[in-house]
C-alpha positions as CSV (number, residue, x, y, z in Angstrom):
1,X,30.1,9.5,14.7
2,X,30.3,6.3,17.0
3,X,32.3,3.3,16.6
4,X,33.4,2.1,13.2
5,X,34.6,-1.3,12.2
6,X,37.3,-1.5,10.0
7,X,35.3,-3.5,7.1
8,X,33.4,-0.7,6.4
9,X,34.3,2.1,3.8
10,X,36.6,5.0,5.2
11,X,35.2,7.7,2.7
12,X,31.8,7.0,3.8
13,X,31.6,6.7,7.3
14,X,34.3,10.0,7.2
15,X,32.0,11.9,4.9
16,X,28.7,11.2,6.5
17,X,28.3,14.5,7.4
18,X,28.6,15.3,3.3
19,X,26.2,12.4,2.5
20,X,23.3,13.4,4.7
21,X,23.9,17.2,3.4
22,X,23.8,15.7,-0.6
23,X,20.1,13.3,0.4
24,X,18.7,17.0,1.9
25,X,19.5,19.1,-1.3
26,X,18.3,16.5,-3.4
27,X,15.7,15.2,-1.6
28,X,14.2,17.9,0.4
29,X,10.6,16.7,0.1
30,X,11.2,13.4,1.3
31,X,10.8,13.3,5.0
32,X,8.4,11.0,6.1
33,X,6.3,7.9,4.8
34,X,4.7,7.7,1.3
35,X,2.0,5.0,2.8
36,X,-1.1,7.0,3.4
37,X,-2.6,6.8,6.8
38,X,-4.9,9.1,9.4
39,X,-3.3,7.4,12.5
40,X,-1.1,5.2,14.6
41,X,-3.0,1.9,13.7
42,X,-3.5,2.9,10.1
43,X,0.2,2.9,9.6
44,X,0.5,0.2,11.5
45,X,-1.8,-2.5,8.5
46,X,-0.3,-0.7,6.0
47,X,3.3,-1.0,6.8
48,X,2.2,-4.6,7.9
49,X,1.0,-4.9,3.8
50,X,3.8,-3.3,2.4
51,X,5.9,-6.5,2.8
52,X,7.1,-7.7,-0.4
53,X,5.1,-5.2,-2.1
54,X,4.9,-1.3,-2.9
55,X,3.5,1.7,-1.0
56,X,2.0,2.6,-4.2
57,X,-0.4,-0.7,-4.3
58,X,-0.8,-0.1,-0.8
59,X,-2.2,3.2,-1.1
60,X,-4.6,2.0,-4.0
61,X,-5.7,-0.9,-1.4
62,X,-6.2,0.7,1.9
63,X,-8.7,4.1,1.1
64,X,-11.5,0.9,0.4
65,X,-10.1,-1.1,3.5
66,X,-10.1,1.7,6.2
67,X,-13.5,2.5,5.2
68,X,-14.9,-1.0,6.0
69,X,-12.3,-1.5,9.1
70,X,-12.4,1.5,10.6
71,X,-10.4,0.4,13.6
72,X,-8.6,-2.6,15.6
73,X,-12.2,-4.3,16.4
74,X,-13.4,-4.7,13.5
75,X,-10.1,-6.3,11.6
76,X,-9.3,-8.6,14.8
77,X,-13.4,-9.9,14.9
78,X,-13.1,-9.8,10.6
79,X,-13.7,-13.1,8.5
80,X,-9.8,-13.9,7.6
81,X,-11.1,-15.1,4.5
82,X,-13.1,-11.9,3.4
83,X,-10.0,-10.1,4.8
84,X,-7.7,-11.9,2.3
85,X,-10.0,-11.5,-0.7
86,X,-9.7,-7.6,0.7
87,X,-5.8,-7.4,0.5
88,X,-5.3,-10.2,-2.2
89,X,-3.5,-7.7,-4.5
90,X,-1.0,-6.9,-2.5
91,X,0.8,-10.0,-2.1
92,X,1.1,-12.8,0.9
93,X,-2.8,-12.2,1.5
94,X,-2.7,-15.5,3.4
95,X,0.1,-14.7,6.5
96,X,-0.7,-10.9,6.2
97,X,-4.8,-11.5,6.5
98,X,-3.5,-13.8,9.9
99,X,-0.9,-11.5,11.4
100,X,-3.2,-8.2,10.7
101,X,-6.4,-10.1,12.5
102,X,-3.7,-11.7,15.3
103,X,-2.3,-8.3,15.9
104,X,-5.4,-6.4,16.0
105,X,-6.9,-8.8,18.9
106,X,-3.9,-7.8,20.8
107,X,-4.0,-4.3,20.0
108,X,-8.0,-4.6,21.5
109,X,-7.3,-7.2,24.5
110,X,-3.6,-6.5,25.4
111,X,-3.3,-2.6,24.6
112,X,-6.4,-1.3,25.3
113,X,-6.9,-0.4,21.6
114,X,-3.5,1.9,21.2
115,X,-1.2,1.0,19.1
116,X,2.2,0.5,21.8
117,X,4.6,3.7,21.4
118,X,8.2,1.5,22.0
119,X,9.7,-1.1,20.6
120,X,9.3,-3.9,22.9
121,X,5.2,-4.1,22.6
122,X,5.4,-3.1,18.8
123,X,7.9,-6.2,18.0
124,X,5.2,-8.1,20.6
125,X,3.0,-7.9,18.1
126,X,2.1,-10.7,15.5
127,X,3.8,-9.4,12.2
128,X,5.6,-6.9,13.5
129,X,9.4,-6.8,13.1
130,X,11.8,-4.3,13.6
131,X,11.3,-2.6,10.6
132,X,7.6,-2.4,10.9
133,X,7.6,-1.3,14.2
134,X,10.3,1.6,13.4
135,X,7.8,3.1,10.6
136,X,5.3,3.7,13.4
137,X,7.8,5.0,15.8
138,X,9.6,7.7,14.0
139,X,6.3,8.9,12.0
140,X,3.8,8.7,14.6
141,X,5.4,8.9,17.8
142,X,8.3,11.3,16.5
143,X,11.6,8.9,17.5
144,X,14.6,8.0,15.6
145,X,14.8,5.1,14.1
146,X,16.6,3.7,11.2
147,X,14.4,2.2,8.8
148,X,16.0,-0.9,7.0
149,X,13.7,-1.3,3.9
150,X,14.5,-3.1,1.0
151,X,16.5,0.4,-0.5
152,X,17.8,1.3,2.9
153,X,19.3,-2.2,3.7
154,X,20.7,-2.5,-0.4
155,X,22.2,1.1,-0.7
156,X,23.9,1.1,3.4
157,X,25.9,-2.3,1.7
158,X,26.6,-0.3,-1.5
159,X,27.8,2.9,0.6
160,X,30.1,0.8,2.7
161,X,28.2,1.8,5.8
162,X,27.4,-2.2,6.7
163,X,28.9,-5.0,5.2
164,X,26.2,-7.4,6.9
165,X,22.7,-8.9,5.0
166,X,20.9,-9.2,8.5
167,X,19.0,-6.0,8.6
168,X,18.9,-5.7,12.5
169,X,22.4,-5.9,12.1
170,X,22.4,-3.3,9.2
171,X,20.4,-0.8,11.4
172,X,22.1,-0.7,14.3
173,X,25.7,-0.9,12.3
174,X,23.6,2.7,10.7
175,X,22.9,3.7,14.3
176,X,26.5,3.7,15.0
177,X,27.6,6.1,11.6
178,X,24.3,8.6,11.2
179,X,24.0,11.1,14.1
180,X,20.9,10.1,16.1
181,X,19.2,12.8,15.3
182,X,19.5,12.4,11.5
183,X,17.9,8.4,11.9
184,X,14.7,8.8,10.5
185,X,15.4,11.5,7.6
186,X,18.3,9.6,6.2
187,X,16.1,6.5,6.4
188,X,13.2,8.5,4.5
189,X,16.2,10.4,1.9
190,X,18.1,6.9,1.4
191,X,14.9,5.4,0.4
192,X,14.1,8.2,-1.9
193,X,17.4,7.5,-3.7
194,X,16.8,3.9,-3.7
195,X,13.5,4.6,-6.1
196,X,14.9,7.1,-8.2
197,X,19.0,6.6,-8.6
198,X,19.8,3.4,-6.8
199,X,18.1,0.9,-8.8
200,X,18.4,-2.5,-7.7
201,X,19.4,-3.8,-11.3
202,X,19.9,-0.7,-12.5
203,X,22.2,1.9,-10.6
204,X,22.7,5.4,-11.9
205,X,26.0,5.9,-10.9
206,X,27.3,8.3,-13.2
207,X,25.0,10.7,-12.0
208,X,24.6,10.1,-8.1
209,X,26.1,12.7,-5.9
210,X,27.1,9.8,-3.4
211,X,29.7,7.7,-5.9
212,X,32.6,10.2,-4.7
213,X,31.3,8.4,-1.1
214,X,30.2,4.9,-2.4
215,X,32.6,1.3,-2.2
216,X,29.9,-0.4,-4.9
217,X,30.0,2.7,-7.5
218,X,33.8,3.5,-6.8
219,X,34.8,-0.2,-7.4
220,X,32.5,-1.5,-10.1
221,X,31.2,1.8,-12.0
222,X,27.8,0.4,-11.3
223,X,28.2,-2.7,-13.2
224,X,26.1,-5.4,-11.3
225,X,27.5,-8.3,-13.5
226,X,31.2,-6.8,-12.3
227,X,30.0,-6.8,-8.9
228,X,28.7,-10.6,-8.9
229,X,31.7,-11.5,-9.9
230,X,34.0,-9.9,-7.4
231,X,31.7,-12.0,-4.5
C-alpha cells in the first residue's frame, strides 16, 4: 500500500488486502472484459460504444458490425451516416459514428493500422479517454490499469478508497491503495459487484461481504435517501 490521504476510509485502505481476497472468492470468473472482441481494434469500437450504454447491447451490436467492417479501413473510409444508422441503438450514434471514423483514419495513417500499446498514442486518439484506452491495455496488451467505469468510479467513493468525482483522479487515488499487480482484476471484480450487489439506486448491503470495509454501507445502511441528505 502507497500513500493514503487522510479523507479516505481507514478500514478500507487498511483492509485492502481482505477486500481484494472477498471480490476473488466471490467473483472468481470475473477477470477480464464482458465486451466480445477477436482483437486489439475490436475492443478498441466496442469500448469506444460502450459509453453511456451496456456491454450487453454492445455485444448484440457488434457480431453484424465487425462483419461489414472488418478492420480500421473500412470504418475510417465508411459513410458516417450509414455508420450511425449501424450503431444507432446504442446511444450517442452521432459523436461515436465521428470519433470511431476519426480514430480509425489515425489508426490507418498515423499507426500503420495497430492499435498503439501505451497510453500516450491510445489517449491521442479521437474518443479515446483514459478509461477507454485502459480496457485495451490491460486486456490486450496484459498491463495494469485501473479501470474507472461507471461501477468502478461509484463503489471506490462508496468504499472510502477516493473521495474525488473526477475519475482520472479516482484511478490514480486506486493506484495508490490496490497493489499494482492486482489493477486490472479488482477493476474487472469491482465492476462485477457493481452489476450484481452495488446497485446504483439499489445497494445490497445487508448482504455484501465489503460493508464490514465500506464508509457508504457502514454510515447509511445503504439508504440512498440517508446518504443525500448527509451531502
Amino acid at each position: 500500500m502507497k500513500k493514503t490521504n487522510i479523507d479516505l476510509y481507514e478500514p478500507a485502505v487498511k483492509n485492502i488486502d481482505i477486500i481484494l481476497k472477498i471480490l476473488a472468492e466471490d467473483y472468481p470468473e470475473a477477470i477480464d472484459t464482458s465486451l466480445k472482441h477477436k482483437d486489439a481494434f475490436q475492443l478498441l469500437i466496442a469500448t469506444i460504444l460502450s459509453a453511456q450504454s451496456t456491454d450487453k447491447l454492445v455485444n448484440k451490436v457488434t457480431p453484424g458490425l465487425f462483419r461489414k467492417y472488418k478492420g480500421p479501413e473500412d470504418f475510417a473510409y465508411s459513410n458516417v451516416l450509414e455508420l450511425e444508422n449501424d450503431i444507432h441503438s446504442t446511444g450517442f450514434f452521432h459523436n461515436k459514428a465521428k470519433n470511431i471514423i476519426a480514430c480509425s483514419k489515425d489508426i490507418v495513417e498515423r499507426f500503420n493500422l495497430k492499435v498503439p500499446d501505451n497510453m500516450e498514442g491510445l489517449t491521442s486518439l479521437p474518443g479515446v479517454g483514459r478509461k477507454t484506452a485502459n480496457v485495451v491495455l490491460a486486456n490486450i496488451f496484459n498491463i495494469q490499469a485501473i479501470i474507472v467505469d461507471t461501477h468502478v468510479q461509484r463503489i471506490s467513493q462508496r468504499l472510502g478508497l477516493s473521495v474525488n468525482t473526477d475519475a482520472t483522479k479516482i484511478e490514480f487515488d486506486v493506484m495508490d491503495i490496490v497493489p499494482e499487480d492486482s489493477w486490472t482484476i479488482f477493476s474487472d471484480r469491482i465492476i462485477a459487484l457493481g452489476r450484481t450487489i452495488c446497485d446504483a439506486k439499489k445497494p445490497k448491503c445487508p448482504v455484501c461481504r465489503l460493508l464490514p470495509y465500506c464508509r457508504f454501507g457502514q454510515e447509511t445502511g445503504g439508504d440512498i435517501r440517508l446518504s443525500k441528505l448527509k451531502k
